[in-house]
N, C-alpha and C positions, 0 to 999 in steps of 0.2 A: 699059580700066579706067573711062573716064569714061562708057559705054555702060554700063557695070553699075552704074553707082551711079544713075544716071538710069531706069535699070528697076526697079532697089527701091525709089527714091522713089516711082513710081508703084503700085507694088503695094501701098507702105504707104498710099500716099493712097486708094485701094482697098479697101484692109482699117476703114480708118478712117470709109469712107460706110457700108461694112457696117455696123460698129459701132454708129453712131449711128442709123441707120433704123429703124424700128418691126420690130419682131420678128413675124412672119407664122408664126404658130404651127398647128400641126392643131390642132382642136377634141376633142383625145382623151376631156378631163373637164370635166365644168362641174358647178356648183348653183348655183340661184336660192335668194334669202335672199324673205323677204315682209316688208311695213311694212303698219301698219292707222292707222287713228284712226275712232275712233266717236264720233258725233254724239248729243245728248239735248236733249230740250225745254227749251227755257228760257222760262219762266212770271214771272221777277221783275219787276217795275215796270221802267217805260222813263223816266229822266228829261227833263224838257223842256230842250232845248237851243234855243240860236238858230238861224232860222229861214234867215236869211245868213248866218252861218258855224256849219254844226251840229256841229261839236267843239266850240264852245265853251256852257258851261253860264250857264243863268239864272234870276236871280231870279223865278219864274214868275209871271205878270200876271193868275192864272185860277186854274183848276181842275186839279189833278191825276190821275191814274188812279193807289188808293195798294192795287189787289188784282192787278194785272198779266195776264199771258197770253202767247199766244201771235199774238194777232191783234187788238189792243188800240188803241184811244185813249187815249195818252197823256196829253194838255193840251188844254183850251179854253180859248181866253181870253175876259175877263170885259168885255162891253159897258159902256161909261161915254157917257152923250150929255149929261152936263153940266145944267147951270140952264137953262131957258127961262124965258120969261115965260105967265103964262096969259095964251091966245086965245081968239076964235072960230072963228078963222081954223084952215083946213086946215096941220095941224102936220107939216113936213119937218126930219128933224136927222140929220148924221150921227156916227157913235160915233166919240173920241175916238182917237186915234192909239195903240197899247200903248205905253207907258213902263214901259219897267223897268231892271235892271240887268243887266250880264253878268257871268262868272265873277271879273275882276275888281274888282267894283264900282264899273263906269265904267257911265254915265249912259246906255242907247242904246233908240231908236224904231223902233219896225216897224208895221207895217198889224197887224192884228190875227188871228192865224192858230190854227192845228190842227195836232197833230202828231198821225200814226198811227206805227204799224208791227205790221208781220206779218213773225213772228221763226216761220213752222210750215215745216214740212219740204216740200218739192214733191211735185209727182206719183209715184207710182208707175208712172203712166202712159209718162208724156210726159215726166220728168225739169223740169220747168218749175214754176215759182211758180203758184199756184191764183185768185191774180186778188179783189176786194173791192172792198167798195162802201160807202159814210159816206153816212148820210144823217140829216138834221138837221128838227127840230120845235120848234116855240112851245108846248111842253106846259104852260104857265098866262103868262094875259097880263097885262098892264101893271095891276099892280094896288096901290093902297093904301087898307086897310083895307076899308071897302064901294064906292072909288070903284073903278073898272074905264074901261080904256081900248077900248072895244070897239071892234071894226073894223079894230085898230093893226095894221100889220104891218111884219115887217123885209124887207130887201132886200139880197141881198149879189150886188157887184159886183166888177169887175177883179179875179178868182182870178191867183194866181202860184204855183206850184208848183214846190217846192224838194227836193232829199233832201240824205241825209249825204253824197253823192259829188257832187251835180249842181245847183247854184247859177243857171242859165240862165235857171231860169223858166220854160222849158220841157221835157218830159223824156217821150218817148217812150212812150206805152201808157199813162200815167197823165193822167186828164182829169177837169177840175174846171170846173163849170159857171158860169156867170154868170149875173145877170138872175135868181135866183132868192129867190121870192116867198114868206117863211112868217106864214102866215099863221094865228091860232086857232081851231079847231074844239071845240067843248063832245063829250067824249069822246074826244076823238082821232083818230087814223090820216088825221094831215095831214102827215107823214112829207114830205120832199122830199128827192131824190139831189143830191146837193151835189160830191163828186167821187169818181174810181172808177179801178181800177187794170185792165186786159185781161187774161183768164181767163190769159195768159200771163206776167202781168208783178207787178209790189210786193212783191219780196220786197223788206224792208229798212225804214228809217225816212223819213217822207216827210213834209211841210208844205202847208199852202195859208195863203198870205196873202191878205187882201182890202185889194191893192193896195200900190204899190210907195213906197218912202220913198226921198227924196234920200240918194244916194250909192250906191244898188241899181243897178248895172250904171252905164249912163251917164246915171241919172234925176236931175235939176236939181231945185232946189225950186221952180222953177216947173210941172215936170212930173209932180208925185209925185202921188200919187192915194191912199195911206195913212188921208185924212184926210177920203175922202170916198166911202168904197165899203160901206158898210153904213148904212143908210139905215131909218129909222124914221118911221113915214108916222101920221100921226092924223088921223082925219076931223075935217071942220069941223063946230062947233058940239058937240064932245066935251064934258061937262063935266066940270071938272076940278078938281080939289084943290092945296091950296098945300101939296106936302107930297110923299114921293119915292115914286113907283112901280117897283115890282120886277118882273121875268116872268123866266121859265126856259125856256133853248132847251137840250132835250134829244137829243144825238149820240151815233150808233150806227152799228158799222161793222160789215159782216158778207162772208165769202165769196160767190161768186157759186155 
């Protein structure tokens, strides 16, 4: 008796791993069901965001882009170099650190930067991003009224390159020049590449700051550089007016 009750346990223990184990079925019928989503251009205005944390929104310190695209300049920010005194002396200054606010409207400082983005579809080709290029001009120079700054040129130094994903400052395929010299030409096409994204790379929203402000990674304010990377050069013996000069550097960014 106790043999048989010791063989049905086991046989229900048996029946019971059946039970539970995946059911190993023929493939007698099946259908597949299908899922889509379709993509379209989107053309509207790109808002200026902060450039160290680009979710959040700001007060913008510049110029806006207010007709949008696909492949667009967003924001320039607006050079300030402050009072000088008149010289004769060979005139060096550089532009004033961006102050603005953030979406909060809390008080916050950055180097003075650019925001693009290229929101177009990739390749048909290659399935990859189509790659662009910003490049930036002195199209009227330091001027007020009949006086003229001639000779002036800017100089933008220690690029930092930021996206909405990638805060490093550095970021792969996307490269932004330093040391670059603009200067005025009567008529134009003094154009200079400023920075550019690899025939395979930008899709998305991107930044270049000239130069990094305390609390930028692990930058001290003894080592920030915000306050001294666009550089405005005047020959000696300019002459000069007691009174503010205005010029316009004109940004364009185009596929390669």
């Amino acid at each position: 008796m106790k043999s048989t009750k010791l063989m049905t346990s086991a046989a229900i223990a048996v029946l019971g791993l059946t039970l539970l184990a995946p059911s190993v079925l023929a493939a007698d019928h099946s259908l597949t069901g299908n899922a889509d989503i379709t993509y379209k251009k989107d053309v509207t205005p790109n808002p200026p965001t902060d450039p160290e944390i680009p979710t959040d929104p700001v007060d913008p310190p510049g110029v806006i882009d207010p007709v949008g695209g696909d492949l667009t300049i967003d924001f320039v920010g607006n050079l300030h170099f402050g009072e000088q005194q008149i010289t004769t002396n060979k005139g060096e200054y550089f532009a004033n650190e961006a102050k603005t606010k953030n979406g909060k409207g809390e008080d916050i400082v950055r180097g003075n930067w650019v925001q693009v983005t290229d929101k177009r579809g990739v390749s048909e080709t290659t399935g990859l991003p189509l790659g662009w290029e910003v490049r930036a001009e002195l199209t009227q120079q330091f001027t007020s009224g009949s006086s003229i700054l001639k000779g002036a040129t800017l100089t933008y130094s220690n690029p930092v390159v930021t996206s909405a994903d990638n805060v490093s400052g550095t970021i792969d395929g996307i490269n932004a020049e330093t040391g670059v010299v603009l200067e005025y030409k009567d008529g134009g096409g003094a154009s200079e590449k400023m920075f550019s994204a690899d025939k395979d790379k930008g899709f998305g929203k991107y930044f270049v700051q000239y130069g990094r402000e305390a609390g930028f990674g692990n930058v001290t304010e003894d080592d920030k550089t915000s306050d001294e990377s666009i550089k405005l050069t005047v020959p000696a013996n300019t002459p000069l007016s007691e009174s503010t000069y205005n010029a316009k550097i004109t940004w364009t960014i185009a596929e390669l």
